[in-house]
C-alpha positions as CSV (number, residue, x, y, z in Angstrom):
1,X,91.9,104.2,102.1
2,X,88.7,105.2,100.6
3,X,87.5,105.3,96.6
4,X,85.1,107.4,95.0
5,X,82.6,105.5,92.6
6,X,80.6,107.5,90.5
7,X,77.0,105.9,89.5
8,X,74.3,107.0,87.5
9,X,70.8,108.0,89.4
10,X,68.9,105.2,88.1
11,X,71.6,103.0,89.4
12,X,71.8,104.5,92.6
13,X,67.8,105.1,93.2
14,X,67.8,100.9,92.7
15,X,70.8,100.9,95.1
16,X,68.9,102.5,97.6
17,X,65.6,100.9,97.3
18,X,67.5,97.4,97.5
19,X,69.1,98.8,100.7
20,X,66.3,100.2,102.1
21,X,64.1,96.8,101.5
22,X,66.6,95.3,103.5
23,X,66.7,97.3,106.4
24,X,70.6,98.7,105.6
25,X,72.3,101.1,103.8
26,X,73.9,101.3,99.9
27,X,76.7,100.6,101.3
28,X,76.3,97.4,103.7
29,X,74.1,96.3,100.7
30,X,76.7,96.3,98.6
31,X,78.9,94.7,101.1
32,X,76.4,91.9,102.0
33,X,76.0,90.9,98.3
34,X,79.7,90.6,97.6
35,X,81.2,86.8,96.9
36,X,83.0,87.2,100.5
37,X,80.4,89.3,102.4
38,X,82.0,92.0,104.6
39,X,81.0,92.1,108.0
40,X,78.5,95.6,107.8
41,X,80.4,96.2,111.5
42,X,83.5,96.2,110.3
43,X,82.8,97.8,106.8
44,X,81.3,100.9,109.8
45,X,83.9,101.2,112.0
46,X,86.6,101.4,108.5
47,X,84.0,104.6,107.4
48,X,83.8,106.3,110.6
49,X,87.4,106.0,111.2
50,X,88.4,108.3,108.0
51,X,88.4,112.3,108.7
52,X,85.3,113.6,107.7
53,X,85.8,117.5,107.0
54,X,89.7,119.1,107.0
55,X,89.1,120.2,110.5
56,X,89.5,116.4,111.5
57,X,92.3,115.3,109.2
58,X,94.2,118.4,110.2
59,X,93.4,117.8,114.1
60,X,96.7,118.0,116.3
61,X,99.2,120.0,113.6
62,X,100.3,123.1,113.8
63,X,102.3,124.6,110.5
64,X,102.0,127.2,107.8
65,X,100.7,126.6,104.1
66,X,102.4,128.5,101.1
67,X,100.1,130.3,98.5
68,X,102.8,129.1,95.9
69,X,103.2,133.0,95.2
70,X,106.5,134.7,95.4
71,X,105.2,137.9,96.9
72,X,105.1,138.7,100.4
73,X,101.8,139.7,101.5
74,X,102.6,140.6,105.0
75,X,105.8,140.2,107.4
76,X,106.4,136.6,109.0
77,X,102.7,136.5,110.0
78,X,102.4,132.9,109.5
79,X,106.0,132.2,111.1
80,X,104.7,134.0,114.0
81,X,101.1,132.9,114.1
82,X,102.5,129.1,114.6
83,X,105.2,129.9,116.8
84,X,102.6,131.5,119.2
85,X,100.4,128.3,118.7
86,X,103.6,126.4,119.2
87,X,103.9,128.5,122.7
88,X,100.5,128.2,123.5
89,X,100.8,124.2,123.2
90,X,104.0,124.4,125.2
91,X,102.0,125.9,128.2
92,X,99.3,123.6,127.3
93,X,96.7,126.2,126.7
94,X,96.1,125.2,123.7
């Protein structure tokens, strides 16, 4: 799990100096400087491993989203778009 910390300019232009002066980035600065220093490797590996854009958190499903709207703005085409992706899969050309 990730958190987003929001820090003024100032803050973060010192941030960055601090890191850069130590050959590292804001983040393994912070790290190294905690009471219990995380290992920069580690504290890496955790920040690569999260999805980066929706194309990689949504890698490997296949499904349909609702607009929320009751209208129907065409017939089934989402029902039939992922059961000819589900098809595809199945014949592993996908």
């Amino acid at each position: 799990m990730s958190h987003m910390l929001e820090i003024p300019d100032t803050l973060y232009a010192a941030l960055q100096k601090a890191a850069d002066a130590s050959g590292t980035t804001p983040l393994g600065w912070i790290a190294a400087h905690l009471p219990n220093p995380v290992d920069a490797e580690d504290l890496r590996k955790e920040y690569d491993a999260e999805p980066k854009t929706l194309a990689d958190l949504f890698a490997g499903r296949v499904g349909r989203i609702r607009s929320g709207g009751e209208e129907r703005l065409s017939e089934d085409c989402g029902a039939k778009f992922t059961d000819s992706l589900e098809a595809k899969r199945g014949s592993g050309s996908l």
